[in-house]
C-alpha positions as CSV (number, residue, x, y, z in Angstrom):
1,X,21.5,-54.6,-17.6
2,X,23.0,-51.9,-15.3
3,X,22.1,-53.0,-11.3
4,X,24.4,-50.7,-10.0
5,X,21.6,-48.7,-8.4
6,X,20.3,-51.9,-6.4
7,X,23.6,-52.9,-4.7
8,X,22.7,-51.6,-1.5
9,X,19.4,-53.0,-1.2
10,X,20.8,-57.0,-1.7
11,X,21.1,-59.1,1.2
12,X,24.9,-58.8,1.6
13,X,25.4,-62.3,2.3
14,X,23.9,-63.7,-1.0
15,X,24.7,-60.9,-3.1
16,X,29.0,-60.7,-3.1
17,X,31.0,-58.4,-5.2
18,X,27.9,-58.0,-8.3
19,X,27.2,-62.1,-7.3
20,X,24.9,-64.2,-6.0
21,X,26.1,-66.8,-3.5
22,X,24.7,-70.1,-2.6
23,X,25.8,-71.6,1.1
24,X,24.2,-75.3,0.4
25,X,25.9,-77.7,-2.2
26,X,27.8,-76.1,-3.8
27,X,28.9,-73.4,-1.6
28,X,29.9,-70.7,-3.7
29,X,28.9,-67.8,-6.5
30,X,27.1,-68.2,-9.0
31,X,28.1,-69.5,-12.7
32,X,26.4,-66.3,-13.9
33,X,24.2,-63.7,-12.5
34,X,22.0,-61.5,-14.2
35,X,19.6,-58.8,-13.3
36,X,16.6,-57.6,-14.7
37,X,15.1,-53.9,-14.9
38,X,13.3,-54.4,-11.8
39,X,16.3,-55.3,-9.6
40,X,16.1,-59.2,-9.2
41,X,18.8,-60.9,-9.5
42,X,18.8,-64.3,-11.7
43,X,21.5,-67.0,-10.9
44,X,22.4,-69.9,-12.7
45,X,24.1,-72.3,-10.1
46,X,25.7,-75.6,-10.5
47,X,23.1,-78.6,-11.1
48,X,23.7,-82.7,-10.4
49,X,21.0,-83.4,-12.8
50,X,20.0,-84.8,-16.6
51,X,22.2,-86.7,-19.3
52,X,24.9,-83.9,-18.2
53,X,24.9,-83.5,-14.7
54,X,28.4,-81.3,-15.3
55,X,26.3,-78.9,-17.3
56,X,23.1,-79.1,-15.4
57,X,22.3,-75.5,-13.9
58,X,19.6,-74.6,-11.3
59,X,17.4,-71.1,-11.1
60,X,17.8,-69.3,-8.4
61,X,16.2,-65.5,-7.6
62,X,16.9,-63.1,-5.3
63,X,14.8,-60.0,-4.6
64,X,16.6,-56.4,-3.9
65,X,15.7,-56.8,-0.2
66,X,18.0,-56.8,2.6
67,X,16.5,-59.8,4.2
68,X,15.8,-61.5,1.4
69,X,17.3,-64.9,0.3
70,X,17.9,-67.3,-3.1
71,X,14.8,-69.2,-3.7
72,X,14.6,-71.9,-6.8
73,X,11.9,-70.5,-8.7
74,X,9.1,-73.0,-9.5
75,X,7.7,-73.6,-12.5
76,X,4.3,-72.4,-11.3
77,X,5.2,-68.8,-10.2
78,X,6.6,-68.0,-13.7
79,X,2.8,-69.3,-15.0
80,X,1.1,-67.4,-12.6
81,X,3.5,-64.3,-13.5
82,X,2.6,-64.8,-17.6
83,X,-1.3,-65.5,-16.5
84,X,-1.1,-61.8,-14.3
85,X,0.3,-60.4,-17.5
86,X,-1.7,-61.7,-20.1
87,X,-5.0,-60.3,-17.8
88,X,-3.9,-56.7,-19.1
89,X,-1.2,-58.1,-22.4
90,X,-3.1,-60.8,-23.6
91,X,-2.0,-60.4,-27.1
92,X,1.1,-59.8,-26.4
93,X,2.2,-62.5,-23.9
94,X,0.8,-65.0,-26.5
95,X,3.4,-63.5,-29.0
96,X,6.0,-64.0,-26.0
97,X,4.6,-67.6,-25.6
98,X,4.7,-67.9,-29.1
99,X,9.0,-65.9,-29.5
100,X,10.0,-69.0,-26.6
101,X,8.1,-71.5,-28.1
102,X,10.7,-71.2,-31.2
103,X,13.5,-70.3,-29.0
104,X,12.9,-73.6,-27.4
105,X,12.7,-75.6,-30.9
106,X,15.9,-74.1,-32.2
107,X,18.1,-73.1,-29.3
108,X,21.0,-75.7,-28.5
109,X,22.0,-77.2,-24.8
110,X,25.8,-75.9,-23.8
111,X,28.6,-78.5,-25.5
112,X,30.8,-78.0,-22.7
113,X,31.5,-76.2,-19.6
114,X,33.2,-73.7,-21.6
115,X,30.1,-73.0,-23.4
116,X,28.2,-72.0,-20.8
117,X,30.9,-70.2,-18.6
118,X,30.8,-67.7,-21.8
119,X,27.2,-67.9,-21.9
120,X,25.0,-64.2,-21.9
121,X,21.4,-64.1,-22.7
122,X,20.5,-63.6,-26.0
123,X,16.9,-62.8,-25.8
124,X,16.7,-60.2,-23.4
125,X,17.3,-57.4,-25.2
126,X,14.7,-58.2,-28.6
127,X,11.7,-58.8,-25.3
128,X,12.8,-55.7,-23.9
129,X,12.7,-53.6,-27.0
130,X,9.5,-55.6,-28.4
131,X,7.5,-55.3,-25.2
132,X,8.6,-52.4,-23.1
133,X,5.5,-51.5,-22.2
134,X,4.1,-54.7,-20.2
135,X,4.4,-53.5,-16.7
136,X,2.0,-55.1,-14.2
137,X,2.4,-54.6,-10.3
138,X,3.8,-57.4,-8.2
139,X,5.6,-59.5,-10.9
140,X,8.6,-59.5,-12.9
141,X,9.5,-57.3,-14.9
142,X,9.2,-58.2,-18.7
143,X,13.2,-58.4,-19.1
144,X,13.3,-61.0,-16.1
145,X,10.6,-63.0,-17.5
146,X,12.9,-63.4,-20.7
147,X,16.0,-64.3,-18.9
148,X,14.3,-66.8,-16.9
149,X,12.4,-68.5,-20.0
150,X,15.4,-68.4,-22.1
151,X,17.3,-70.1,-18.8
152,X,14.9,-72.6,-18.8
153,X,14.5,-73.8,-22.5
154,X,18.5,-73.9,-22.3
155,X,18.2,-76.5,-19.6
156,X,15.5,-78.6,-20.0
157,X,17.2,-79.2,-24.0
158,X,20.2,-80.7,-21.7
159,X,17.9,-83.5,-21.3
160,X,17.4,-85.3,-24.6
161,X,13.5,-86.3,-24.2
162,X,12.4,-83.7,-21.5
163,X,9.5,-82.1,-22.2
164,X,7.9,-80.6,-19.0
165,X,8.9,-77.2,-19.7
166,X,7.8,-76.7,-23.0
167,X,4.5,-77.9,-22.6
168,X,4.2,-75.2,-19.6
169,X,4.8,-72.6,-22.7
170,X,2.1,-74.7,-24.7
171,X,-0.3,-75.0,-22.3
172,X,0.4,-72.1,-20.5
173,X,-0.4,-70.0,-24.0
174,X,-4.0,-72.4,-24.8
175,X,-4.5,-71.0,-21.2
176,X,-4.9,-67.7,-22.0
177,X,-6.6,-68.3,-25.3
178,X,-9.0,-70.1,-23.7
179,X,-8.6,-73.8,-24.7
180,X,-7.4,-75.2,-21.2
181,X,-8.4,-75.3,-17.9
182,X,-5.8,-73.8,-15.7
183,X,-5.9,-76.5,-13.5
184,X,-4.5,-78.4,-16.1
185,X,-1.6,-76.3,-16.5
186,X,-1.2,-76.1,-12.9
187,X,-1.0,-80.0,-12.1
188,X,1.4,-80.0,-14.7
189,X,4.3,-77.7,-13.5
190,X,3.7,-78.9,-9.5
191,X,2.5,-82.5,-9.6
192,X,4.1,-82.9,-13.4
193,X,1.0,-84.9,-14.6
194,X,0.1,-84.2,-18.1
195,X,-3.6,-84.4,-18.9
C-alpha cells in the first residue's frame, strides 16, 4: 500500500517520517501505520487495556488533510460505513461480514511484543482483490475497511471472553439481511447493551 502520493496532504504534526504520532499518553509514533487506497492512515498505538495491557493496541485514523488530526475510530462509524456499503454491495458486504466473521474465529491475539512489532495485515490484499469494485462516496475505502476489521478482531481476541466486537459483525450482517433492527446494532457498539 504505496502512500507516497499523500505525504503532502498529512497534517505534518501527526504524520512524521511515513508515521503517525500521538502527543497524549504515550507520546510518540505509532507501533504500525498503515494506509489504505484512499489515503487514510490507520495506526495501531499502545493500549493499557484487557488480560494484556502490554499488548493492548488502540485504533487511531487520520485523514489526508492538512488540518486534520488522530481520532479513535468508534465502533459505530465502521457500522455505519458497512450499512452505506451494503445500500449499493449488499451481497457482497455480507460475504465481507461473513470473510471476518471466520477471520475472527481462527485468527490468534499477539504472544508477545515481538509478535506484533512484526505484525502486517494479512487480509488486505484477498478484500482488495475480491472486492475491488465496492467504491461508495464518503466512506472508506474497501482496503481500509479490511485493515481496520482485521485490527479489531486481533484485539478484542487479546481479551479471553470479549465479545462486543464480534457480535457488531453478527449483528451488523442480520442488519442488512433484514433480521435486526438497527437500533439494536447501534445500542450495541455505543451504549454496549446487547438485546
Amino acid at each position: 500500500m504505496s502512500f507516497k502520493r499523500f505525504l503532502d496532504m498529512y497534517n505534518p504534526k501527526y504524520f512524521i517520517q511515513n508515521q503517525m504520532w500521538q502527543y497524549r499518553s504515550p507520546k510518540g509514533p505509532a507501533i504500525h501505520t498503515f494506509v489504505s487506497s484512499d489515503g487514510t492512515a490507520i495506526g495501531m498505538f499502545q493500549g493499557n487495556r484487557g488480560a494484556r495491557p502490554e499488548l493492548d493496541f488502540r485504533v487511531k485514523i487520520l485523514q489526508p488533510r492538512e488540518d486534520a488530526k488522530p481520532f479513535l475510530l468508534p465502533h459505530d462509524e465502521w457500522v455505519v460505513d458497512v450499512l452505506l456499503k451494503a445500500q449499493h454491495y449488499k451481497s457482497e458486504i455480507i460475504q465481507i461480514l461473513d470473510y471476518y466473521l471466520d477471520f475472527y474465529e481462527n485468527c490468534t491475539p499477539f504472544a508477545s511484543l515481538e509478535d506484533r512489532d512484526k505484525y502486517s495485515p494479512t487480509t488486505v490484499q484477498i478484500i482488495e482483490e475480491r472486492f475491488a469494485g465496492i467504491s461508495v462516496p464518503g466512506t472508506i475505502s474497501i482496503g481500509g475497511l479490511a485493515i481496520i476489521l482485521e485490527l479489531f478482531c486481533l484485539c478484542e481476541k487479546q481479551n479471553p471472553g470479549a465479545h462486543q466486537f464480534k457480535l457488531a459483525l453478527q449483528w451488523t450482517k442480520e442488519c442488512v439481511l433484514g433480521g435486526r433492527d438497527f437500533k439494536n446494532v447501534l445500542n450495541l457498539v455505543i451504549r454496549h447493551r446487547e438485546y
